[in-house]
C-alpha positions as a Python dict, from the first residue, in 0.01 Angstrom:
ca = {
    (1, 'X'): (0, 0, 0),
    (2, 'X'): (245, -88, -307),
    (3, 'X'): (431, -306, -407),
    (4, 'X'): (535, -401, -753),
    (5, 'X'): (511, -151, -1017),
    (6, 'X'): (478, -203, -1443),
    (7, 'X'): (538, 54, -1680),
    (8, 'X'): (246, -88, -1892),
    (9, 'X'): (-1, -330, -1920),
    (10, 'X'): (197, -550, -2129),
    (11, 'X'): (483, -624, -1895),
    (12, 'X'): (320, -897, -1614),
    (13, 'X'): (239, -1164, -1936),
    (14, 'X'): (601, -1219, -1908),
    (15, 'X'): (558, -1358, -1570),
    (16, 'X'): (925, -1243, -1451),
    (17, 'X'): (777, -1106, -1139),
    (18, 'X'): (485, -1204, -940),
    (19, 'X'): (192, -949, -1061),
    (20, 'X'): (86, -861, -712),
    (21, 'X'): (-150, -609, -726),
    (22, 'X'): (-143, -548, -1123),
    (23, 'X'): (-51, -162, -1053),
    (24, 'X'): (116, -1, -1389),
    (25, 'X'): (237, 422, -1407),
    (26, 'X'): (-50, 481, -1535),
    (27, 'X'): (-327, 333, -1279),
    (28, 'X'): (-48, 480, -989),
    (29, 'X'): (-96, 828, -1173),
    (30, 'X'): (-478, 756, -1164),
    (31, 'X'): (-430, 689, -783),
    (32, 'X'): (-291, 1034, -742),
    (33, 'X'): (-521, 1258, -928),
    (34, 'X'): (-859, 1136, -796),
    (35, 'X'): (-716, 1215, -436),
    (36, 'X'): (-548, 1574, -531),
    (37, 'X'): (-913, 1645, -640),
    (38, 'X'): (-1106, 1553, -389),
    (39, 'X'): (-911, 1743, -160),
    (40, 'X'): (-724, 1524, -4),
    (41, 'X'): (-315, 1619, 83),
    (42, 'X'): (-23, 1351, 41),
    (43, 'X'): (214, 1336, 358),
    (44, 'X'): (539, 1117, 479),
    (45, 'X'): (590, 976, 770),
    (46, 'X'): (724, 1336, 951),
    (47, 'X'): (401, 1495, 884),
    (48, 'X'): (238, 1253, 1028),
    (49, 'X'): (464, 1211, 1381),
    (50, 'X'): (480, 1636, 1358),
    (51, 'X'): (103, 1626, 1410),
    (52, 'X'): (-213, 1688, 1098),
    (53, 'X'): (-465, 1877, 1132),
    (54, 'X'): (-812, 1685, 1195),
    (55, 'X'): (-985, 1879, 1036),
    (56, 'X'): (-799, 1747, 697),
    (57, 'X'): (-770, 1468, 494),
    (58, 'X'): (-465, 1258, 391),
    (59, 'X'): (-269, 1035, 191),
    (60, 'X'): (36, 818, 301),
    (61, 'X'): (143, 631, -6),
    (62, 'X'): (385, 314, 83),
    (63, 'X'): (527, 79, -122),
    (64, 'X'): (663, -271, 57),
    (65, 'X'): (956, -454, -1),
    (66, 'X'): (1278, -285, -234),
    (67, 'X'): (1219, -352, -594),
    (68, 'X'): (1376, -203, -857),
    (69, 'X'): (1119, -140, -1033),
    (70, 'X'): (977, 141, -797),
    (71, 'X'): (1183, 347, -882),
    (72, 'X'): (914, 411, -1211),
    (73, 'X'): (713, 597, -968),
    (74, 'X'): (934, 952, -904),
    (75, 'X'): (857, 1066, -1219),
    (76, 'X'): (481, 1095, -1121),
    (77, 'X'): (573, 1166, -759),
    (78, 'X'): (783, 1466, -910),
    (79, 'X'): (458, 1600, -1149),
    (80, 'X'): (221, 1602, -883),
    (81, 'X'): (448, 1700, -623),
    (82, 'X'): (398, 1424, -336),
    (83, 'X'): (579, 1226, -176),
    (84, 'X'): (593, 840, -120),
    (85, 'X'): (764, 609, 168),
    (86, 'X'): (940, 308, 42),
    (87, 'X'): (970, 7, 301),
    (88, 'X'): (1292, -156, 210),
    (89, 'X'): (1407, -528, 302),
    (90, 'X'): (1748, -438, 331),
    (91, 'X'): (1952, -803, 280),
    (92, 'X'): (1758, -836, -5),
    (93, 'X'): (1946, -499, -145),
    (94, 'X'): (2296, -609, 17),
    (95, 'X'): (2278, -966, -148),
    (96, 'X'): (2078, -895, -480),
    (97, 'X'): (1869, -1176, -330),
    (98, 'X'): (1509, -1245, -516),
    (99, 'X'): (1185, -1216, -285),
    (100, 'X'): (1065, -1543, -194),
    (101, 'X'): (736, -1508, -360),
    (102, 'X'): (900, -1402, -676),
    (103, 'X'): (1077, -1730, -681),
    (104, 'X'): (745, -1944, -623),
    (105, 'X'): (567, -1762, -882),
    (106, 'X'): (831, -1815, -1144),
    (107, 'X'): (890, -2189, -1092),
    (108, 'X'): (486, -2288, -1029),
    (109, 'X'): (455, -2150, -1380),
    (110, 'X'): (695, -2433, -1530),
    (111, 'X'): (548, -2677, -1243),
    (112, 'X'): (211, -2538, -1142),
    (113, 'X'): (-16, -2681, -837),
    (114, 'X'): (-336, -2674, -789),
    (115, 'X'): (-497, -2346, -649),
    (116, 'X'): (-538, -2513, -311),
    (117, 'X'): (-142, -2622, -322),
    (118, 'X'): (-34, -2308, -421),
    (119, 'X'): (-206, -2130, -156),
    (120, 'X'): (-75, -2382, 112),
    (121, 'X'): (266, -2315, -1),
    (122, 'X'): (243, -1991, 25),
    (123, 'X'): (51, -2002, 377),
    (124, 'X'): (348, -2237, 503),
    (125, 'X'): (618, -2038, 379),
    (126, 'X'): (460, -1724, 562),
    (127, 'X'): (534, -1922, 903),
    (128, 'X'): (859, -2025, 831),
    (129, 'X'): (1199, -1790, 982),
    (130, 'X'): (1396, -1667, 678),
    (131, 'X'): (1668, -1913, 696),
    (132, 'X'): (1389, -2155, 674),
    (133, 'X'): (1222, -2007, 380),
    (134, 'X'): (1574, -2042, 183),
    (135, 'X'): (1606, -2360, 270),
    (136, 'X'): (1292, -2467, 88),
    (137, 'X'): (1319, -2299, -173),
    (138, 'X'): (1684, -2411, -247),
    (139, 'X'): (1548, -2790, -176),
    (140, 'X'): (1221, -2746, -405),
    (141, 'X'): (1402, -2517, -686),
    (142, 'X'): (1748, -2512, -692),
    (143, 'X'): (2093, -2343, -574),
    (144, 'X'): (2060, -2113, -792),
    (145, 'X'): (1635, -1990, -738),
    (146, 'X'): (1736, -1675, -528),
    (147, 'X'): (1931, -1502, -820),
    (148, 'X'): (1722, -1227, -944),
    (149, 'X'): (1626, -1297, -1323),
    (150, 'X'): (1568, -932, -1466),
    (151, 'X'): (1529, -550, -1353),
    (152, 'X'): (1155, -641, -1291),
    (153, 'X'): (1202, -894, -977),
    (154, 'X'): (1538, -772, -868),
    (155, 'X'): (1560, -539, -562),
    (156, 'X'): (1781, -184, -571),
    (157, 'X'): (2151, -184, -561),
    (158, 'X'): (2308, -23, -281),
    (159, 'X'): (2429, 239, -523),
    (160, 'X'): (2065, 286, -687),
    (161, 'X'): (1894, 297, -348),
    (162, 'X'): (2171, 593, -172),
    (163, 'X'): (2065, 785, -452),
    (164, 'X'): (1679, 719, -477),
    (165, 'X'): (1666, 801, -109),
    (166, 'X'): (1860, 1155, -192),
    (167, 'X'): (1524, 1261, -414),
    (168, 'X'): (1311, 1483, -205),
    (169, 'X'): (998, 1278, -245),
    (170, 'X'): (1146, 957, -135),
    (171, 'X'): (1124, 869, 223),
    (172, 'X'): (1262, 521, 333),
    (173, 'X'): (1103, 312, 564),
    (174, 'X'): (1198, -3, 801),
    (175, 'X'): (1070, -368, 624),
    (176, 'X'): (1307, -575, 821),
    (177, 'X'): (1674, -693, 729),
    (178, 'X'): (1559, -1002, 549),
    (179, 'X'): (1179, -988, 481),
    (180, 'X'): (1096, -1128, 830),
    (181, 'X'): (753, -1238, 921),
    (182, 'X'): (814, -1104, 1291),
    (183, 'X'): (581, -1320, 1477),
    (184, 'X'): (813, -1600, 1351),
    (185, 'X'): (1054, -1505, 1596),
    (186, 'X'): (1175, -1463, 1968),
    (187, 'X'): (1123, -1166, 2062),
    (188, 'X'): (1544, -1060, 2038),
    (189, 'X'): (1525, -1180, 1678),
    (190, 'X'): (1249, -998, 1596),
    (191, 'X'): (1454, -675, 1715),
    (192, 'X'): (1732, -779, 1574),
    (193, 'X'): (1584, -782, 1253),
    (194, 'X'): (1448, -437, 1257),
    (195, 'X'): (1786, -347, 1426),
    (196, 'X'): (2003, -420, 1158),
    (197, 'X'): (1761, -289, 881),
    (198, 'X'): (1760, 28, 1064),
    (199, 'X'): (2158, 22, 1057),
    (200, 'X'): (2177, -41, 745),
    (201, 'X'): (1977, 253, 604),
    (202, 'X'): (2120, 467, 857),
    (203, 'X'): (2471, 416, 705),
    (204, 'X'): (2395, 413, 349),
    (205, 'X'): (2168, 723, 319),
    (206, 'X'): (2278, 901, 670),
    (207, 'X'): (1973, 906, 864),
    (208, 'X'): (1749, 620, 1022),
    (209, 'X'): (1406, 550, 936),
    (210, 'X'): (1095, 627, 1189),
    (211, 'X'): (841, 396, 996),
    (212, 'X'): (801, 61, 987),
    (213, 'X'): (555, -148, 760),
    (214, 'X'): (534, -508, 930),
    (215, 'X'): (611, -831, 663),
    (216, 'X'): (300, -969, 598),
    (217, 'X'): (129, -729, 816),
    (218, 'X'): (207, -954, 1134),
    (219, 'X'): (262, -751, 1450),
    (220, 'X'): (204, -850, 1843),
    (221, 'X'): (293, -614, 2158),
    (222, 'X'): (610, -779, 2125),
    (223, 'X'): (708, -683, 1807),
    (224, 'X'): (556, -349, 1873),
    (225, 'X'): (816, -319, 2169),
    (226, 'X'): (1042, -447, 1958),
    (227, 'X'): (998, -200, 1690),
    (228, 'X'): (993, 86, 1968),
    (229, 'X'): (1305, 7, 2113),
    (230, 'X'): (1484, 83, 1776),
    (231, 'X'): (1370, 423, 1771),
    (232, 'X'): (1053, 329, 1491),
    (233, 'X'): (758, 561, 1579),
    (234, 'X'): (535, 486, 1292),
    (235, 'X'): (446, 151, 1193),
    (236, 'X'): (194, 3, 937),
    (237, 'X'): (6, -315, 856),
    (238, 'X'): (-212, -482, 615),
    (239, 'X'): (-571, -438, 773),
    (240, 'X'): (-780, -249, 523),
    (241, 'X'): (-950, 36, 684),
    (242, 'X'): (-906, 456, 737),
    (243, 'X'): (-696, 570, 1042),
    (244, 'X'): (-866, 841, 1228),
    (245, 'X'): (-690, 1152, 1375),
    (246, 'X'): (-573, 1259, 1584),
    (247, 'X'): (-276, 1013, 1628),
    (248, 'X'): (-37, 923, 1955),
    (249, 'X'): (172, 670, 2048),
    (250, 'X'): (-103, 535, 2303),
    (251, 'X'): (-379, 543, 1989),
    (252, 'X'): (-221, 361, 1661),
    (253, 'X'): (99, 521, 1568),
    (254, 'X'): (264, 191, 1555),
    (255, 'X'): (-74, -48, 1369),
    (256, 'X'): (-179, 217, 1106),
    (257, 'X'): (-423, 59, 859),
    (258, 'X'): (-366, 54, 518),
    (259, 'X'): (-538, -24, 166),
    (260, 'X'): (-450, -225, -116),
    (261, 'X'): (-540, -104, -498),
    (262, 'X'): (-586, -338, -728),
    (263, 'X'): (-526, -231, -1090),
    (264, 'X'): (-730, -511, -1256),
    (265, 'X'): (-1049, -364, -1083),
    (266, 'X'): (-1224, -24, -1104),
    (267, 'X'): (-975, 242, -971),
    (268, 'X'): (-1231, 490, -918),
    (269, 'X'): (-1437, 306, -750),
    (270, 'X'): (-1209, 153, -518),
    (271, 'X'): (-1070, 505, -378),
    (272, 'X'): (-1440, 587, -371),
    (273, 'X'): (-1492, 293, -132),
    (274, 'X'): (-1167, 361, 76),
    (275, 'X'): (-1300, 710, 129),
    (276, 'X'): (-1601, 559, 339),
    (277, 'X'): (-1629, 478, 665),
    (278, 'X'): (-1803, 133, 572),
    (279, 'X'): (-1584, -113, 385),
    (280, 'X'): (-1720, -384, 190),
    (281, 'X'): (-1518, -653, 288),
    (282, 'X'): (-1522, -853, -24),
    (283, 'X'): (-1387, -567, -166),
    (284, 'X'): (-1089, -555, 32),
    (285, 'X'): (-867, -845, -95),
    (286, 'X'): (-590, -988, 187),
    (287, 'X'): (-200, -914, 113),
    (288, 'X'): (-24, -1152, -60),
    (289, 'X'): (339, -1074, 96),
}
């Protein structure tokens, strides 16, 4: 699991963006290459619904949320050949809104809080409806705090994201219309929210996505039946840990695991570890959004 991506090392000391994971080209080209040789093939979400062999061993790469910036990884998707799924909050594209935890990290740095206020705020915030989350941030920051500030924090256009999705390694995947933590809702607005992202990338690139990757990683049977009912067959979350084959709709289709990489720690080692069947926990850092 992805997020933000940097071209280079130097570009999160301009603190535009929240860092997130700390992943540049280079460490996401790293990624690649210690998989491809140790055998291991890199599939999309159809590979995985048409059915994998057990006897293999696999890579889904996602990337959460819409940024612009993502769009640095095709050129190493093209010159390895595999392909990626991008989870897009689809508002976010429609309104060139700012993430929420963009915002936060931009404005703590000219008013910080302690570490133990900072990670409140973020804790509330991740129980709060999306309305809600606007709200506070327009009361704490400003009118004007959900304007994107640069090509790092801003999401795709429409326009940019038609045509990303036409590139044969791109696969687009269901992240909710506006960033919804889904377990924040009533059930109907929880479907509603995966309804109309569905819609949305259904009309602008012609076909409807079959994955899902939960905000936050937050999922309950409802959602799940939520996420059903809009035709999603695949779904992801933020527990670390492998997902064993074979796959059906009665055994995990819909709660796939996933890791985080963290680029300001050993990459090697890390894919090393994910490789296990053991995890070291403190290893394993928790999602930030």
């Amino acid at each position: 699991m992805f997020h933000v991506l940097f071209e280079d090392e130097r570009v999160p000391a301009r603190h535009l963006v929240d860092p997130q994971q700390h992943i540049t080209t280079r460490i996401f080209a790293e990624f690649i290459t210690y998989y491809q040789a140790h055998g291991y093939a890199f599939v999309a979400p159809a590979d995985v619904l048409a059915g994998l062999d057990p006897g293999g061993k696999y890579v889904l790469i996602t990337f959460d949320d819409g940024y612009y910036n993502n769009h640095l990884a095709l050129p190493i998707l093209r010159r390895y050949g595999v392909p990626a799924t991008f989870f897009i909050s689809t508002h976010h594209v429609q309104a060139n809104r700012a993430f929420w935890w963009d915002v936060v990290y931009r404005e703590r740095q000219r008013r910080p809080l302690s570490p133990a206020d900072q990670q409140a705020e973020h804790a509330l915030l991740k129980t709060l409806r999306h309305d809600e989350v606007d709200d506070y941030l327009r009361a704490h920051f400003g009118e004007a705090c959900l304007q994107p500030v640069s090509d790092l924090d801003r999401p795709f256009t429409p326009a940019e994201l038609r045509a990303f999705a036409r590139e044969p390694e791109v696969v687009l995947g269901n992240h909710t219309a506006h960033h919804a933590v889904l377990t924040n809702y009533a059930p109907p607005a929880a479907q509603q929210e995966l309804a109309e992202c569905q819609q949305y990338l259904a009309q602008l690139t012609g076909s409807a996505p079959v994955a899902v990757a939960y905000p936050n990683g937050n999922h309950s049977p409802a959602v799940l039946a939520a996420a059903a009912q809009v035709g999603l067959q695949l779904g992801t979350t933020v527990q670390a840990g492998k997902n064993y084959l074979p796959l059906t709709p009665q055994a995990g289709c819909l709660q796939l695991k996933r890791f985080l990489l963290w680029g300001n720690q050993d990459v090697q080692a890390q894919c090393a570890l994910f490789r296990t069947d053991f995890h070291l926990k403190q290893l394993l850092r928790p999602a930030r959004a």
